[in-house]
N, C-alpha and C positions, 0 to 999 in steps of 0.2 A: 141084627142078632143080639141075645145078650147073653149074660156070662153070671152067675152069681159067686160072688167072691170076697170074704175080708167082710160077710154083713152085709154086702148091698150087691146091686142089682147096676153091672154095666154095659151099657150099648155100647157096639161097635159091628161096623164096617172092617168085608174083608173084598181085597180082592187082588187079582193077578197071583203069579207063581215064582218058584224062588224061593231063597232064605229069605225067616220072617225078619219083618222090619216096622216096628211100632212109632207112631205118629201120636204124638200129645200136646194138644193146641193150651193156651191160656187163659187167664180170669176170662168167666163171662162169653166165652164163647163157646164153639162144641165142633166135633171132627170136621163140620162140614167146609170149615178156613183149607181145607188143605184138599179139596178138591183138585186144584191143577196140579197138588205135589204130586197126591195118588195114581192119579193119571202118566202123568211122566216115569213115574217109579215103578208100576205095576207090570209091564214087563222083566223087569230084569226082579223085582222082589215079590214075597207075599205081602201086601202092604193089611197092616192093621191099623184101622181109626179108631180110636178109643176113647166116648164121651166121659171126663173125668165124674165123679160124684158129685152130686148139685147142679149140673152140666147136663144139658139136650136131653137127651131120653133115656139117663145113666138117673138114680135113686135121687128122689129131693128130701129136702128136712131132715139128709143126715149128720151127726157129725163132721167137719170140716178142716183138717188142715193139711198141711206139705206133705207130713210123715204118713199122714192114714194117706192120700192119692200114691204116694212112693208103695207102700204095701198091696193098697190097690196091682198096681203095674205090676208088682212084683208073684202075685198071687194070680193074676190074669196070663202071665208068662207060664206059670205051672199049669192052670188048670187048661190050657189049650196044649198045653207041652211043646212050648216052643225053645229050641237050640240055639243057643248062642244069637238070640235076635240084635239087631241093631235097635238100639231106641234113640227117637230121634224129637226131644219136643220144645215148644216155643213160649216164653215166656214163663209164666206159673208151670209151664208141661217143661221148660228146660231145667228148671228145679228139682221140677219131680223127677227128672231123669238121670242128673244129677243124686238126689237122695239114693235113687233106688238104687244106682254102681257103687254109693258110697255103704250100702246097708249089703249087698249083694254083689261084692266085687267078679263073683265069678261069674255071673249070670249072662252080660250082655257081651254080646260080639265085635260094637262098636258102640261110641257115642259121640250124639250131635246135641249141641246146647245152644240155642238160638235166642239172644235177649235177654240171659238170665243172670239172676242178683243172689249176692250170699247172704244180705242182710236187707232189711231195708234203706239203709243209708245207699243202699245202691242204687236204690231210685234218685233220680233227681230231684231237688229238691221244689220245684214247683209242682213236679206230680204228685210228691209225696205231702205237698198243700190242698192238692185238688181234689188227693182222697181221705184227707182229713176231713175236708168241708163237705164230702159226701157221706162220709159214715155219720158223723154228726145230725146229717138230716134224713139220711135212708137206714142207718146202721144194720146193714146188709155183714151177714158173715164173712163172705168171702171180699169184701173190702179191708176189714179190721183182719183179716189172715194178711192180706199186701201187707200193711200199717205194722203188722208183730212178728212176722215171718218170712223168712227162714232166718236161722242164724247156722250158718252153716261159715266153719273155720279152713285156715290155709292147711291145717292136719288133716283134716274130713279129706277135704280132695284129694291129698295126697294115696288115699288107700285105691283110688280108683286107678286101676292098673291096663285098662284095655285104650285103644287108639280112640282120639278125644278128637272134635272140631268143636270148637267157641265163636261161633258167629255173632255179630253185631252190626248193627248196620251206623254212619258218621254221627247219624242226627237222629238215635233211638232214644227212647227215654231214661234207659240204663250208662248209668256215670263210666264211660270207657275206661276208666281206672279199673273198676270192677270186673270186666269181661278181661282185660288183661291180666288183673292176683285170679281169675280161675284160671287161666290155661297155665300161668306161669307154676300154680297149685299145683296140676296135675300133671305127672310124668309123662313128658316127651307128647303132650298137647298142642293141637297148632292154631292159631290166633289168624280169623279174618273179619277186618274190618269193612266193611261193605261201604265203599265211598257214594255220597246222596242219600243214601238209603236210612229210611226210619224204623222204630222197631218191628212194624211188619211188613212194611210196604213190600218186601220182596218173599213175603211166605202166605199171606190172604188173599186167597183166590189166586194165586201166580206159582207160574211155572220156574222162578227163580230158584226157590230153596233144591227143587229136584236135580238140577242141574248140579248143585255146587255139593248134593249131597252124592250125587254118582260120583262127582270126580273127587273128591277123597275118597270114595271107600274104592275106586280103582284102584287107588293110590298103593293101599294098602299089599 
């Protein structure tokens, strides 16, 4: 299905019943990583997959960064009218889900941030070599968005007022320093470190993320 929103034109997957619950995967990829989330989550939610901009079968060659995909999100929530959704996304999509509570504190239900950096220094510092030497020879937009973006402060998070998970997995490529100043940023946030696990290996194509995403929001 698509959606026109904010200027562009996004694909997304809906499916099963329930309060809605939005899924936002990361660079360079598109909804379809979260196949086994959707699956596991679509009984109990309406689950929405949402290919971000530049992303699967969502608008190409349009402008590109954090704050227009946050807008995005945030404009795709009105124009289907959704209440109090959870948004739940992973990497580049944990940012934007982040932006979007931090521009829209009242909007979401809950939030799940998986992998996600406030700065670039968040990255590691060999990754943030790796895509140096890639923009350099591919100079791809959405490499030089990693390389300059987000700068998002320990203030920003604080506006974000609804129930928080910060997932990261031991051996992600995000500096565990970083996934720690978010949760400790945001009010009454709760921090799990996923032991073995790399920055996706428990949310691409696996039924891992779905599980840890039911048993918080039981929680609640």
């Amino acid at each position: 299905m698509n959606v026109q929103v904010n200027g562009v034109i996004l694909y997304y997957e809906k499916q099963g019943s329930g309060p809605p619950l939005v899924l936002l995967h990361g660079n360079g990829e598109d909804g379809r990583i979260f196949d086994r989330t959707a699956e596991v989550l679509a009984p109990h939610y309406t689950v929405y997959t949402i290919d971000s901009r530049c992303h699967g079968k969502s608008s190409r060659n349009v402008p590109l960064s954090y704050d227009l995909m946050a807008a995005d999100v945030l404009a795709f929530s009105k124009a289907l009218k959704l209440e109090k959704p959870v948004i739940c996304g992973f990497s580049d999509g944990g940012i934007v889900a982040l932006l979007a509570a931090i521009r829209a504190p009242e909007l979401p239900g809950a939030l799940i941030a998986c992998g996600a950096n406030t700065t670039p220094a968040g990255l590691k510092w060999p990754v943030r070599l790796g895509m140096a030497l890639r923009y350099l020879v591919c100079r791809e937009p959405r490499t030089k968005m990693m390389l300059c973006q987000p700068q998002i402060s320990p203030a920003m998070l604080g506006r974000i007022q609804v129930p928080t998970l910060v997932l990261c997995g031991t051996h992600d490529m995000i500096r565990p320093a970083d996934s720690r100043a978010i949760a400790a940023a945001i009010p009454g946030a709760q921090l799990q470190e996923l032991p073995h696990e790399g920055h996706g290996t428990y949310i691409v194509h696996s039924p891992k993320l779905a599980h840890l995403v039911l048993a918080f929001l039981r929680s609640l």
